[in-house]
C-alpha positions in Angstrom: -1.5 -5.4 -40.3 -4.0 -7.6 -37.8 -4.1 -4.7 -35.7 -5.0 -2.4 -37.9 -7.9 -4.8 -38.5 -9.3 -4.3 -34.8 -8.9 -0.8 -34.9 -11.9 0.3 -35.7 -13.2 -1.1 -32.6 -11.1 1.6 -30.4 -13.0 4.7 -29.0 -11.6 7.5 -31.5 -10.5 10.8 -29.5 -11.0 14.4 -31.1 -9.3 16.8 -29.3 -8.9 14.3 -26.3 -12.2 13.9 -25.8 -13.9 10.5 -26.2 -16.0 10.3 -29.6 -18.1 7.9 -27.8 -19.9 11.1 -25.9 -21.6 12.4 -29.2 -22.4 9.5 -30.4 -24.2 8.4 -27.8 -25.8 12.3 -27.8 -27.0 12.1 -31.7 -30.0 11.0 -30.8 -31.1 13.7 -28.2 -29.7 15.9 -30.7 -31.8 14.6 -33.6 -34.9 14.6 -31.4 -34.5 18.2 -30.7 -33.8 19.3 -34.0 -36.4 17.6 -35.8 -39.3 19.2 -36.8 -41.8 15.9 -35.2 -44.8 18.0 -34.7 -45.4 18.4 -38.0 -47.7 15.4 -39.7 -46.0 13.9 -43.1 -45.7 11.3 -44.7 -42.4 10.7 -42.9 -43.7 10.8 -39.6 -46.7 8.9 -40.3 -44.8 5.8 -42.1 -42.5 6.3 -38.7 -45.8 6.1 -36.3 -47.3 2.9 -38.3 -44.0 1.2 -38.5 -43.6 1.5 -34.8 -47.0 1.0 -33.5 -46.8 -2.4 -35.7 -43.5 -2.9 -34.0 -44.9 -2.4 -30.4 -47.7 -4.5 -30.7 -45.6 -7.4 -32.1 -43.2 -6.5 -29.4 -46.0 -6.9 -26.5 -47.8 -9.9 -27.9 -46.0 -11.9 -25.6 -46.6 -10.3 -22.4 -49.8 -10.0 -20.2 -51.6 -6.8 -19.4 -49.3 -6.1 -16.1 -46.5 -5.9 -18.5 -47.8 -3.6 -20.7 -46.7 -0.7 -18.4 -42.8 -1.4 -19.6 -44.2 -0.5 -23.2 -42.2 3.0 -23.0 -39.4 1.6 -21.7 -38.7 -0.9 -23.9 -39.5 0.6 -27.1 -37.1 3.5 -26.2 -34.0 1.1 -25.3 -35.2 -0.6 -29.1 -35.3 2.7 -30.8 -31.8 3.6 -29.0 -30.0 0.5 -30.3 -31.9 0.7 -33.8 -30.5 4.2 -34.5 -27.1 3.5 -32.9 -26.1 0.1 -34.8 -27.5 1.6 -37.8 -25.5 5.0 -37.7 -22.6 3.5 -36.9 -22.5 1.6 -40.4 -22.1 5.0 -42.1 -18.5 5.9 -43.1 -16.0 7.8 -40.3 -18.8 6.9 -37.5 -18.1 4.9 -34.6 -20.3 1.9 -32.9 -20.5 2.4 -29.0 -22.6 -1.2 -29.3 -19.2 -2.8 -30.4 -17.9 -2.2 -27.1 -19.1 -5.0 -24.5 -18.7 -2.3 -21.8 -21.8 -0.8 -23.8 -24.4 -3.7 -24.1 -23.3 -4.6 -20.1 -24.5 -1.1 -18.8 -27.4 -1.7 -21.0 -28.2 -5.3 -20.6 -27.2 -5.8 -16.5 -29.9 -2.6 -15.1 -32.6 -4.3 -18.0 -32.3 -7.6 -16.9 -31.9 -6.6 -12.9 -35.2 -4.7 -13.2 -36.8 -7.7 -14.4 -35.6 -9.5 -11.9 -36.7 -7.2 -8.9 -40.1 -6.7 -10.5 -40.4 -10.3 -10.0 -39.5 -10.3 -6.4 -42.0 -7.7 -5.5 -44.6 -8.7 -7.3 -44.1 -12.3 -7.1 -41.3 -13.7 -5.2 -42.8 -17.3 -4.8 -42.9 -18.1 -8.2 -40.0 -16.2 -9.1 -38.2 -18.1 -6.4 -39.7 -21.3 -8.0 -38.1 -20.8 -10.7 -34.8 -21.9 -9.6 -36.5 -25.5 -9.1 -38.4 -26.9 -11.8 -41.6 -28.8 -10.2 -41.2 -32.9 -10.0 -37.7 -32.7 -9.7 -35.9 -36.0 -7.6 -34.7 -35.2 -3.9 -30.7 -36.1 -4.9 -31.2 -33.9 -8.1 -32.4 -30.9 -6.3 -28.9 -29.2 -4.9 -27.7 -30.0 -8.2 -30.8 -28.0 -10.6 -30.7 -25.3 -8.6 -27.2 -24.3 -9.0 -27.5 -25.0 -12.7 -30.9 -22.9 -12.5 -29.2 -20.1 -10.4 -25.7 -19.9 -13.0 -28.4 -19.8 -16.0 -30.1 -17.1 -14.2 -27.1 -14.5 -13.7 -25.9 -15.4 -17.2 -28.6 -14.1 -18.8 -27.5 -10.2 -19.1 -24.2 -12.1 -20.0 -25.6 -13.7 -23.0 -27.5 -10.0 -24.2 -24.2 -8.2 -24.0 -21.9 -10.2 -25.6 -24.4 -11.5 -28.5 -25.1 -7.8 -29.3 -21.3 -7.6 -29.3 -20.2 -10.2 -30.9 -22.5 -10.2 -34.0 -22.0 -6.2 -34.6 -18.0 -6.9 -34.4 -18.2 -9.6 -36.5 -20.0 -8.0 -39.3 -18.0 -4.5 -39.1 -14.6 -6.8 -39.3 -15.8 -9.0 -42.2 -16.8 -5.3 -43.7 -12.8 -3.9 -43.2 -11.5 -7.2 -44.3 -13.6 -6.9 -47.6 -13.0 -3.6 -48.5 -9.3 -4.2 -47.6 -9.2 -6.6 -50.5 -11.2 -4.2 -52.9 -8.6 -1.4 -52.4 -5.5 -4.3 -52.7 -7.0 -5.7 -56.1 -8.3 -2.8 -57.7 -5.2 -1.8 -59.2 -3.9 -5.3 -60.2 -7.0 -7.5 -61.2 -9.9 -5.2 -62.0 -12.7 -7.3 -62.6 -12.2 -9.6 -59.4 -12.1 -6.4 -57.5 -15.1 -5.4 -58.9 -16.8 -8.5 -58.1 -15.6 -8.1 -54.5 -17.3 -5.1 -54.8 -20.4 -6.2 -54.9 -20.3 -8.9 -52.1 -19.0 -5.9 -50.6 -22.6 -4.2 -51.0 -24.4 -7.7 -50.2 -22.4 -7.6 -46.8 -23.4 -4.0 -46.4 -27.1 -4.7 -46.6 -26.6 -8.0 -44.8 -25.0 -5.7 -41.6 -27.9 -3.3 -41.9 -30.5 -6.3 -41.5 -28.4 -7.7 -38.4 -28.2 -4.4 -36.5 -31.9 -4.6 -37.4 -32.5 -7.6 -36.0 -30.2 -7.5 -33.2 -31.6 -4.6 -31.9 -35.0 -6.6 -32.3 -33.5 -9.3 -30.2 -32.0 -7.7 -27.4 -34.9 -6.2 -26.7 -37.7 -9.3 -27.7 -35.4 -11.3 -25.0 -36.3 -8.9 -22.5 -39.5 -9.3 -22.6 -39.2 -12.8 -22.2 -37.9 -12.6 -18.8 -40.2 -9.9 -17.9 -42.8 -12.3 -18.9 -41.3 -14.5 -16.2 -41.9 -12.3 -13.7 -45.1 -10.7 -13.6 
């Protein structure tokens, strides 16, 4: 019965082939089918939403940094559409597998890392040693500094992970009990029900936001090092 629970989580297989393949594609797909030359209102509540976005997005960064603008708004538009497809019913969520965010968040946070070191290797390098620090506390600071450093894509992977899983398990659990009561104590099912719908909107607003934060991290260490 607890394993049934987690599930959800495994890649489904059609046919032996992964599920995780054109889920990952939809978006190409959409892009390509979509007919986003022509100006509506769609498209332009889609082109204010996002240039508001961007801007907030960039705020934080100087004008060297404003040249990983495409970049990052893509990898934000990528997690947006996949953490809010997967919360339709018989989908799949490739960002619930840690696998996932790690091949995302590892090459993000390495290319912030060697833009750093081209760009500006002393103060990169300087950040490993805060300035002041005591001659015996030195060794010490720096290892703390270095292990803080390399756990940083750590931290973006399994955040993403961990809140998405989270809220898709809390989901199953609750519309476990809606099915289980529905038959025996109506109005407490239906009540379920409806935190049932709060959660739902409550997922949608943290694959929102974690999206949001995945990315708005990113920047912050790019900030770092330029």
């Amino acid at each position: 019965m607890i394993l049934n629970f987690f599930d959800q989580f495994n890649i489904p297989n059609l046919f032996f082939i992964p599920l995780l393949i054109p889920a990952l594609l939809l978006p190409i797909m959409l892009w390509f089918t979509t007919t986003r030359f022509i100006q509506n209102r769609y498209s332009t509540i889609q082109s204010a939403l996002l240039s508001t976005v961007t801007k907030q997005m960039m705020m934080p960064i100087s004008t060297k940094g404003h040249k990983w603008t495409g970049t990052l708004m893509t990898l934000l538009l990528l997690l947006v559409m996949i953490n809010t497809l997967g919360l339709l019913p018989y989908t799949f969520t490739p960002t619930t597998q840690l696998s996932m965010n790690m091949a995302l968040a590892l090459p993000a946070w390495l290319m912030t890392i060697l833009t750093g070191l081209r760009n500006q290797p002393t103060m990169t390098l300087g950040h490993l040693l805060p300035e002041g620090t005591p001659t015996p506390l030195i060794p010490m600071l720096v290892l703390i500094e270095t292990t803080s450093l390399f756990i940083r894509p750590i931290a973006l992977g399994v955040r993403l992970t961990a809140n998405l899983t989270a809220g898709h398990l809390l989901i199953q659990l609750t519309s476990t009990a809606v099915i289980s009561l529905i038959s025996t104590m109506p109005l407490t099912a239906s009540m379920t029900f409806i935190v049932l719908i709060l959660l739902t909107c409550l997922e949608m607003a943290v694959a929102l936001i974690q999206a949001y934060v995945f990315v708005l991290l990113l920047t912050l260490y790019l900030q770092e090092n330029i």
